[in-house]
C-alpha positions in Angstrom: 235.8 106.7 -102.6 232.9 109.4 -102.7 230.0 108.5 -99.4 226.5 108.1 -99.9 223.6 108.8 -98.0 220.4 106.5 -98.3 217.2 106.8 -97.1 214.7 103.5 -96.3 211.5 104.5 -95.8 209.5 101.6 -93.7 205.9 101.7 -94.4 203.9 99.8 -91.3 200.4 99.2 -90.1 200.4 97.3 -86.8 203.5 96.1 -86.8 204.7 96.6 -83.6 206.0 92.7 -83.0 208.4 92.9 -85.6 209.9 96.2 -86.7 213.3 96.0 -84.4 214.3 93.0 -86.0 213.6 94.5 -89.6 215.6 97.7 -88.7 218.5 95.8 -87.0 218.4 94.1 -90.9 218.5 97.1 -92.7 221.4 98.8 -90.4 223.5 95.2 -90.4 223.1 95.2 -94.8 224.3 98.6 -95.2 227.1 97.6 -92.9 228.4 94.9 -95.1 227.5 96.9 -98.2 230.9 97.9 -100.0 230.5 101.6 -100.1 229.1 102.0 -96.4 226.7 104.5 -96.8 225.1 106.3 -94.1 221.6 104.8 -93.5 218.7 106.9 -92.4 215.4 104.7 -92.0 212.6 106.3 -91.7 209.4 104.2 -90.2 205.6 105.5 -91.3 203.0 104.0 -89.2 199.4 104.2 -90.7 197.9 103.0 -87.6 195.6 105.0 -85.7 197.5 105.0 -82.6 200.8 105.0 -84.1 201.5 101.4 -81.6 204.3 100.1 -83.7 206.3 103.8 -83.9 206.1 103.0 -79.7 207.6 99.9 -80.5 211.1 101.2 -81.7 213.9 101.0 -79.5 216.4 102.8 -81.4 216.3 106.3 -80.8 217.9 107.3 -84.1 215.1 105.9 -86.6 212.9 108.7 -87.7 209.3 108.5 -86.6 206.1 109.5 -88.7 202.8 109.1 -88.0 200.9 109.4 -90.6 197.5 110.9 -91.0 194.0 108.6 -92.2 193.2 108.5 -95.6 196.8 109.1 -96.5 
């Protein structure tokens, strides 16, 4: 069976209380999908001070900050 890669992007605006949970439910889904594809989830935080990217526990989520008026 040929592997796929997917990307999630995770848009977020002070969402800091949150966002493990939702990227522990994105990492356990493509677990049980049937084709196991490799996950990357990217999180974009529109906050000015970025508080929810300091959130993240995982250290292999990818991590943008994103500029005002985006």
């Amino acid at each position: 069976m040929e592997s796929f890669s997917v990307s999630v992007i995770i848009p977020v605006w002070y969402e800091a209380e949150g966002i493990n949970e939702r990227i522990e439910h994105v990492f356990q889904r493509a677990a049980e999908a049937v084709c196991s594809p490799a996950v990357e989830i990217i999180v974009a935080d529109g906050e000015p001070d970025a508080s929810t990217l300091s959130a993240i526990s995982r250290t292999d989520v990818v991590q943008l900050a994103c500029p005002q008026g985006r």
